[in-house]
Backbone as a ProteinNet text record, in pm:
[ID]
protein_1_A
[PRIMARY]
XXXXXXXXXXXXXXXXXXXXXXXXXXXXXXXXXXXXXXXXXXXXXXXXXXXXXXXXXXXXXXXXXXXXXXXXXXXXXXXXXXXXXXXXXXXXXXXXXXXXXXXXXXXXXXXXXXXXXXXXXXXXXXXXXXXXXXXXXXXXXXXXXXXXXXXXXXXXXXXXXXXXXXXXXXXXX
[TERTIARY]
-1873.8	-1845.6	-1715.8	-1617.5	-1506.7	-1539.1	-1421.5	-1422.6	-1426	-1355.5	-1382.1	-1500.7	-1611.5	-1750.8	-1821.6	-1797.1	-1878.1	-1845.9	-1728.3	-1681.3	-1771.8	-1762.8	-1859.7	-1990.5	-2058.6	-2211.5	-2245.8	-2173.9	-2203.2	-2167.7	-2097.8	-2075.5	-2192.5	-2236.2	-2346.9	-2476.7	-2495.3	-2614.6	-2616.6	-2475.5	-2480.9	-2523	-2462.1	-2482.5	-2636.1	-2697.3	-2841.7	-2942.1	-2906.8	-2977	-2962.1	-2818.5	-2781.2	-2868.3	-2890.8	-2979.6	-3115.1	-3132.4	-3278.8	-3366.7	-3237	-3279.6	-3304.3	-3162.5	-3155.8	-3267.8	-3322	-3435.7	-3592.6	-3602.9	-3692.3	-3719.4	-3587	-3568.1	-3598.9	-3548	-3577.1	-3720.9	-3770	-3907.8	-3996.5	-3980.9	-4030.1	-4042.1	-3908	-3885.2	-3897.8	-3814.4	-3751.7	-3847.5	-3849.6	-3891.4	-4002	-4099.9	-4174.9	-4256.2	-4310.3	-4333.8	-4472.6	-4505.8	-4680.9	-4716.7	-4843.9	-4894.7	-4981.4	-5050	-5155.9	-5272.5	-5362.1	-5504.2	-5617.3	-5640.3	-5710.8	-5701.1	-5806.3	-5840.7	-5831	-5835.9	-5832.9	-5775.2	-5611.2	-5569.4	-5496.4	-5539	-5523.6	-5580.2	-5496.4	-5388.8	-5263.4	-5231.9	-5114	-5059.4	-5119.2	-5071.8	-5164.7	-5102.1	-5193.4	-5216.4	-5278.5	-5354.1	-5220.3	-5144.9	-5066	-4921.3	-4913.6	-4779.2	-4725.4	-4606.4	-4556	-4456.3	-4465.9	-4377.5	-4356.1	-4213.9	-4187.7	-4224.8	-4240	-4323.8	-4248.4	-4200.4	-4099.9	-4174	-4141.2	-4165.6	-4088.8	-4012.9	-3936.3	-3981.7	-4053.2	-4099.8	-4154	-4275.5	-4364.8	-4345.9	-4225.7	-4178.4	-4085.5	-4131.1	-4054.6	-4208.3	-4276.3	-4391.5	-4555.4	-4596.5	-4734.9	-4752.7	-4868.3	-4880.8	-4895.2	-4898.6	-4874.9	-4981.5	-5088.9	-5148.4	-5084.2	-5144.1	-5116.1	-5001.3	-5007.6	-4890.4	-4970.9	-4878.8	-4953.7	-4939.7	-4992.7	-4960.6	-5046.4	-4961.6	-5039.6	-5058.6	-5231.3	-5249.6	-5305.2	-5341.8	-5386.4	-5581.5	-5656.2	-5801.2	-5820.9	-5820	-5851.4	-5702.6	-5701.7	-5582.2	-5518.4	-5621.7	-5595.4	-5582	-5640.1	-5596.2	-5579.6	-5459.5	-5418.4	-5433.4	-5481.3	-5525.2	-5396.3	-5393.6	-5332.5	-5397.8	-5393	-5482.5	-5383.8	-5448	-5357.2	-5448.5	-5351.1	-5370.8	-5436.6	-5589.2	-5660.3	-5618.5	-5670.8	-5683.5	-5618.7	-5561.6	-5544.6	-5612	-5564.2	-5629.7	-5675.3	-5790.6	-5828.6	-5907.1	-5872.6	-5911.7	-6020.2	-6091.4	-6288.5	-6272.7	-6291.3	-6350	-6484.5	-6488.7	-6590.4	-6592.1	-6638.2	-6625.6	-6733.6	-6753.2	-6899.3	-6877.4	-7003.7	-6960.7	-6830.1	-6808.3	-6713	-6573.9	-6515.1	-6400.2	-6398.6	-6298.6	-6289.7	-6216.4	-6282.1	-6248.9	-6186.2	-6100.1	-6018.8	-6032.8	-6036.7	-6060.6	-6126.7	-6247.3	-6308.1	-6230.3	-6104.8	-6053	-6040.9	-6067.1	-6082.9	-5982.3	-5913.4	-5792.6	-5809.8	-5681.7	-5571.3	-5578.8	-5650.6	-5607.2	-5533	-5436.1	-5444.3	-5410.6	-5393.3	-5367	-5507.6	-5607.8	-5766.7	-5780.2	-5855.9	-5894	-6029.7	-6103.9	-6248.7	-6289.3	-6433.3	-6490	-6583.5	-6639.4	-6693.1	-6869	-6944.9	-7058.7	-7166.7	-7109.8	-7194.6	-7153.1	-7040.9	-6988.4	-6942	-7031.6	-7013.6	-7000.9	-6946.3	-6893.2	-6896.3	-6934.8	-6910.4	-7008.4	-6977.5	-6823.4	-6801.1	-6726.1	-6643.9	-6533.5	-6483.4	-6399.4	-6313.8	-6144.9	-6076.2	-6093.9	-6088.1	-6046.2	-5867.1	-5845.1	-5666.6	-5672.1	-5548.4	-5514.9	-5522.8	-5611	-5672.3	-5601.5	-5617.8	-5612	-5752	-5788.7	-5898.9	-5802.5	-5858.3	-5761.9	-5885.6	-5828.1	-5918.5	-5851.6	-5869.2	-5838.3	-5806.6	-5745.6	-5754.2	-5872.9	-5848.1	-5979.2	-6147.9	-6167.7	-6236.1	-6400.7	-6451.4	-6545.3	-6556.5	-6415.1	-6354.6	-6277.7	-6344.8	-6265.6	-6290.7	-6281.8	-6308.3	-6222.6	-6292.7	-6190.8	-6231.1	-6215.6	-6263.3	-6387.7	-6448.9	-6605	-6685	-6588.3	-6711.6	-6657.9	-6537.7	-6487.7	-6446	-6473.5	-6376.4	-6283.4	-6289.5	-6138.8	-6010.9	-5887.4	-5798.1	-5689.1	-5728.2	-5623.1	-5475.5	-5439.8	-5265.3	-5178.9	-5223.3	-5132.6	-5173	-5309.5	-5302.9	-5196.2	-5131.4	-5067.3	-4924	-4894.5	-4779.5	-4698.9	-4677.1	-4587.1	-4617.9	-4539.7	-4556	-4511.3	-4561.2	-4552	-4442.3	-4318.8	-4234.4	-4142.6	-4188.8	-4097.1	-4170.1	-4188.5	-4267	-4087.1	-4134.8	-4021.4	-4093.8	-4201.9	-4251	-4366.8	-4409.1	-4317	-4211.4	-4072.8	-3979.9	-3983.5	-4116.1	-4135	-4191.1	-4275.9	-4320.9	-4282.6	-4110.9	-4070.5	-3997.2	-4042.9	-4029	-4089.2	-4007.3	-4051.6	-4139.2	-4219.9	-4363	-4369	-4436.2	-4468	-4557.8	-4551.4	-4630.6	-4712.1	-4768.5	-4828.9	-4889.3
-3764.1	-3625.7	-3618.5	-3540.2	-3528.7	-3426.7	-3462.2	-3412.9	-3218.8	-3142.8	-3032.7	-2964.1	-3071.8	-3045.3	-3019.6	-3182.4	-3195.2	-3065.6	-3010.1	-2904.1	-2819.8	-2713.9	-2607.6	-2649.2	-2773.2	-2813.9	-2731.8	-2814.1	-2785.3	-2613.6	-2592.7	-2437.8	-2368.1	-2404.1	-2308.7	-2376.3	-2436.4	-2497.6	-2427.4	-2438.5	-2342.2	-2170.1	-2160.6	-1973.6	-1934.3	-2058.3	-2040.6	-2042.2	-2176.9	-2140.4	-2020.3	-1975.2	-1871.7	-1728	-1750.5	-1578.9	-1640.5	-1785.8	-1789.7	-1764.3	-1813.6	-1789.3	-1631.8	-1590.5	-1425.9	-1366.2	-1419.5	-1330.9	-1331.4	-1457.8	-1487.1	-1408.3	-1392.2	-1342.8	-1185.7	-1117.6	-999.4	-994.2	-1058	-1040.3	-1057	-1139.4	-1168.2	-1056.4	-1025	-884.9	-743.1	-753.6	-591.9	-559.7	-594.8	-536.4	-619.9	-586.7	-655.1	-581.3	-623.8	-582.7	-587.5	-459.1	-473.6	-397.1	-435.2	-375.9	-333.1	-188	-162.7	-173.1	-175.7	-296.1	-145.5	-103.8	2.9	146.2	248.7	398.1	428.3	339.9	425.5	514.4	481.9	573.7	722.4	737.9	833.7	1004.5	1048	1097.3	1028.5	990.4	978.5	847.1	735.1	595.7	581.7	557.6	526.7	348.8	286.4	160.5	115.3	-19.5	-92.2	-32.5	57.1	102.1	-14.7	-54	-132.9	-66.6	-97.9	-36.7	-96.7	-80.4	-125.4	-103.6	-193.6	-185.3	-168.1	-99.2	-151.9	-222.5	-289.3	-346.5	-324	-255.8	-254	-115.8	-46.5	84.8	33.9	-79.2	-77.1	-252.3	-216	-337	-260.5	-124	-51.3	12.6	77	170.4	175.6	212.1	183.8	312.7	268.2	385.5	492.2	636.5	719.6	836.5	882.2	931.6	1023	996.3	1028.7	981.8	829.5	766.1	611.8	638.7	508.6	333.7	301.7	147.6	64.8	-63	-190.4	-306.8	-339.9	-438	-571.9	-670.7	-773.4	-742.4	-752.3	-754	-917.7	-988.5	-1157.5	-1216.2	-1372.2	-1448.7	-1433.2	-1389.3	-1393.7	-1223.5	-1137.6	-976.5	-873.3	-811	-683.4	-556.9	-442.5	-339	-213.8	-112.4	8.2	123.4	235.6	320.4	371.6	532.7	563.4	599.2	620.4	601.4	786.5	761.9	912.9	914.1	799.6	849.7	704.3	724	620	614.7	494.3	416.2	597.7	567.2	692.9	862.9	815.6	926.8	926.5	1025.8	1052.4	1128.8	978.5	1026.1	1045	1146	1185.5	1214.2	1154.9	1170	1285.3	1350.9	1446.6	1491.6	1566.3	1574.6	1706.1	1767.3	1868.5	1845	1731	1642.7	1590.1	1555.7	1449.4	1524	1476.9	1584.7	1465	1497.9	1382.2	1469.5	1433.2	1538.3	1633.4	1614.9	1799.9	1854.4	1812.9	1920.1	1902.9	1969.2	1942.8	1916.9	1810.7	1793.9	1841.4	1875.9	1944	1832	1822.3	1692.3	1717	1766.6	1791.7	1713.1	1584	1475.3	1430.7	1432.3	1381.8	1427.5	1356.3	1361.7	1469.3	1400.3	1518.9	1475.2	1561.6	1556.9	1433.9	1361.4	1280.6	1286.9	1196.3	1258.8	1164.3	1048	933.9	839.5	852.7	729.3	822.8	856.9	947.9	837.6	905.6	805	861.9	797.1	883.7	953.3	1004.8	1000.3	891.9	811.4	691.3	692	665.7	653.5	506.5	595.3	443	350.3	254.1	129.9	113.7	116.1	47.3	-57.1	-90.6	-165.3	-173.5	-76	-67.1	70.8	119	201.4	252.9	355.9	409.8	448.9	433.5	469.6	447.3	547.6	607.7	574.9	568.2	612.8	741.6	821.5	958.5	954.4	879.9	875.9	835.4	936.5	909.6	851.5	856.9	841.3	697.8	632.5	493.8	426.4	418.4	341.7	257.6	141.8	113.5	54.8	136.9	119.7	151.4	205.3	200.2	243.4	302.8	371.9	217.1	92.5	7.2	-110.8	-118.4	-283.7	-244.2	-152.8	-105.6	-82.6	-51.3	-19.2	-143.7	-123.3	-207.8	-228	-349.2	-405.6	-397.9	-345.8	-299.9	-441.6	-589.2	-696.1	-755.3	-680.6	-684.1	-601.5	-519.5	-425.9	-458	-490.9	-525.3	-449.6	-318.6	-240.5	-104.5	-56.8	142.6	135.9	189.8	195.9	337.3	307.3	365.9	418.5	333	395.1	346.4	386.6	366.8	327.6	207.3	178.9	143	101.2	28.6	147.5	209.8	199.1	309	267.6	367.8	495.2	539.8	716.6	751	673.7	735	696.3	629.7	617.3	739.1	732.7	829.9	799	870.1	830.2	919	802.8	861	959.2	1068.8	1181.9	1150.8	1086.3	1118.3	1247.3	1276.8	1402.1	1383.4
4040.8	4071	4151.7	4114.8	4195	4335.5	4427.2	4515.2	4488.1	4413	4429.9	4381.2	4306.6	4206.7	4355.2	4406.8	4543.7	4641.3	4663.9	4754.2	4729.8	4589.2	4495.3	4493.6	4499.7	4503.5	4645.7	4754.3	4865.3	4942.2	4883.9	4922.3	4882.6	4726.8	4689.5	4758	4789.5	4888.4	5025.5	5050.6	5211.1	5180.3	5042.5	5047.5	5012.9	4940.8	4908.7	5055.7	5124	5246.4	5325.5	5357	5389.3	5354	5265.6	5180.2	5218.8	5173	5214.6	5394.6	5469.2	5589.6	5632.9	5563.7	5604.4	5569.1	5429.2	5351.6	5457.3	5556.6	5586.2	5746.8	5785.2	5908.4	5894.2	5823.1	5779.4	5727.3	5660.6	5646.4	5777.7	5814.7	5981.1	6100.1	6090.6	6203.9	6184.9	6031.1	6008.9	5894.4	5791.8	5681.8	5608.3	5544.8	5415.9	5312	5214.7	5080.3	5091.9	5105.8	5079.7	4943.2	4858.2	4755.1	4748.3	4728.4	4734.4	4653.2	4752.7	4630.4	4649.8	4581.7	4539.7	4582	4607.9	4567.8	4746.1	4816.1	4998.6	5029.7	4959.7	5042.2	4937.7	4807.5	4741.9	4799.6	4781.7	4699.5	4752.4	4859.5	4926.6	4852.8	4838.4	4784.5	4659.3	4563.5	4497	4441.5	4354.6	4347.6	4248.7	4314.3	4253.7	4282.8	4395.4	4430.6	4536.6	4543.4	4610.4	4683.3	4829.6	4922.9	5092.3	5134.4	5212.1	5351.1	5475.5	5531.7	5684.2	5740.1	5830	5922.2	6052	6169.5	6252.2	6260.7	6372.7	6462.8	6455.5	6501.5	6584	6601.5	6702.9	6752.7	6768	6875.7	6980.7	6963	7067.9	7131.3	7053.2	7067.2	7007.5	7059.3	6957.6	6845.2	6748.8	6649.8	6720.7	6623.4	6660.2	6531	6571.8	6471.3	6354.9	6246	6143.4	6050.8	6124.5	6097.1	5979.1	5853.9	5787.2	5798.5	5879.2	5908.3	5843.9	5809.3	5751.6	5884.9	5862.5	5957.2	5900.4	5928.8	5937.8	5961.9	5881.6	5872.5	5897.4	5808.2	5845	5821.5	5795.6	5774.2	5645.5	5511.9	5422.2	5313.6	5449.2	5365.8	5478.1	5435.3	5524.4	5444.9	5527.3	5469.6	5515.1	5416.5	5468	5503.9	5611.4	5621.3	5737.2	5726.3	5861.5	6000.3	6106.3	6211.6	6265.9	6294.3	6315.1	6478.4	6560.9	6688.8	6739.7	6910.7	6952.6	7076	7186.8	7332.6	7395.2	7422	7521	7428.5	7330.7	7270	7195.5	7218.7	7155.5	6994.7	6905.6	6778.2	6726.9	6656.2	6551.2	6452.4	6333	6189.6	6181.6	6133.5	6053.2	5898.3	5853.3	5721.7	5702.1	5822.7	5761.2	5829.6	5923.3	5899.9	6022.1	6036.8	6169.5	6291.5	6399.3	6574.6	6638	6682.1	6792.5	6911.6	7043.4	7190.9	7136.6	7027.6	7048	6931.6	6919.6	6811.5	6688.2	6600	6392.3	6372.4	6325.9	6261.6	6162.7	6121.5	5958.9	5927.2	5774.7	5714.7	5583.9	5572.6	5426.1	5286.1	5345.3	5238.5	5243.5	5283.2	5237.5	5142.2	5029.7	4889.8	4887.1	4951.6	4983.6	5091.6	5133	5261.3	5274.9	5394.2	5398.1	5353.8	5274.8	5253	5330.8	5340.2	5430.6	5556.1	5540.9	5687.6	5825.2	5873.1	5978.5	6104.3	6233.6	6301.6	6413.1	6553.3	6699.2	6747.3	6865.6	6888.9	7025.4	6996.3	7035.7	7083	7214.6	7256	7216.4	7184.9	7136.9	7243.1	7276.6	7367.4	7393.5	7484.8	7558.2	7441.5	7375.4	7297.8	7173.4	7109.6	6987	6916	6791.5	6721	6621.7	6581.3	6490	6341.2	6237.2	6146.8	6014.9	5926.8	5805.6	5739.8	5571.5	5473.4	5375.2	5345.2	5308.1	5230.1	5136.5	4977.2	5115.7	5174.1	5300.5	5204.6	5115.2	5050.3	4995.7	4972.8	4902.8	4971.6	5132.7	5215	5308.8	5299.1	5405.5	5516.7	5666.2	5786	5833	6000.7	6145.9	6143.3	6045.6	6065.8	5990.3	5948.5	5893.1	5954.4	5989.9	6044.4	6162.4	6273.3	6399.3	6409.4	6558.9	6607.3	6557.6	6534.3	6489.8	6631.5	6655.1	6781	6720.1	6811.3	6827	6752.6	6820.1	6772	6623.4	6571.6	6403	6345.5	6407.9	6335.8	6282.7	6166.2	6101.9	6062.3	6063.3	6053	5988.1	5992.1	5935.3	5835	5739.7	5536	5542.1	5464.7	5476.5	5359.9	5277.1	5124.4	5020.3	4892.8	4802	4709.6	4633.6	4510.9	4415.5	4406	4222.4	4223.2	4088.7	3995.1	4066.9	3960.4	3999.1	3963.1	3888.3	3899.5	3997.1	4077.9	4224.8	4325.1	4327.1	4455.8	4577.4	4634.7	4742.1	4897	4982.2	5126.1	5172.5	5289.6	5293.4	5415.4	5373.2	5478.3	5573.1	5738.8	5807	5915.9	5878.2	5965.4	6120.4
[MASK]
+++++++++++++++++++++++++++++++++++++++++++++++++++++++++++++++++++++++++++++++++++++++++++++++++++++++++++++++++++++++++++++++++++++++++++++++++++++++++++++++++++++++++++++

């Protein structure tokens, strides 16, 4: 191999690590690719939409209700669902919708009303988050696996791209 093959080998070796490190660092801190695995959180997401996840929001702050975040459930699956109530605040599910402090939330991205997983009323815990599914009937979350500790939380769901007819950025309420 001549010296300028060897020069061009090694350049493209440096630019490959180069993207590969960058790609990994950015996945790490700033950004990642989550896919959604079924009916929870419809109407709002629907099953097999892929979308980006930021992290950088709550390395400043914690969630913020009505905000859609992806967390960490075990080592091997993370769920999406959004955020109803946080630290300090008294939830209650019933069949005609959910009360945070006493008061009925506006839900208007819920699919329908709840007919069996009623919940409360429970005060969040310091450190934790409560968080539903819209498809409130086809979900499961804080009314069946608990409250969700703050350092499961991997980031806020933020743009929808696959497929490319339903990409669009996501409305939190």
């Amino acid at each position: 191999m001549r010296k300028t093959e060897q020069n061009d080998l090694w350049e493209w070796i440096k630019s490959i690590l180069v993207a590969v490190v960058l790609a990994l660092v950015i996945r790490a801190f700033l950004v990642e690719v989550f896919l959604v695995q079924g009916e929870s959180m419809l109407p709002t997401l629907k099953d097999r939409e892929r979308l980006l996840v930021s992290k950088v929001q709550y390395y400043y702050r914690d969630p913020e209700p009505g905000e859609i975040i992806v967390f960490k459930v075990s080592s091997d699956r993370d769920f999406i669902k959004r955020v109803i109530a946080t630290a300090g605040d008294e939830v209650r599910v019933d069949y005609d919708g959910v009360y945070v402090n006493g008061v009925k939330l506006q839900e208007n991205y819920v699919l329908e009303k709840e007919h069996e997983k009623l919940f409360g009323p429970e005060v969040v815990p310091e450190g934790y988050v409560f968080v539903m599914g819209d498809n409130r009937n086809n979900s499961m979350d804080s009314r069946s696996i608990g409250f969700v500790k703050l350092e499961e939380v991997k980031g806020k769901a933020m743009f929808v791209f696959w497929p490319l007819s339903n990409m669009r950025l996501l409305r939190h309420s």
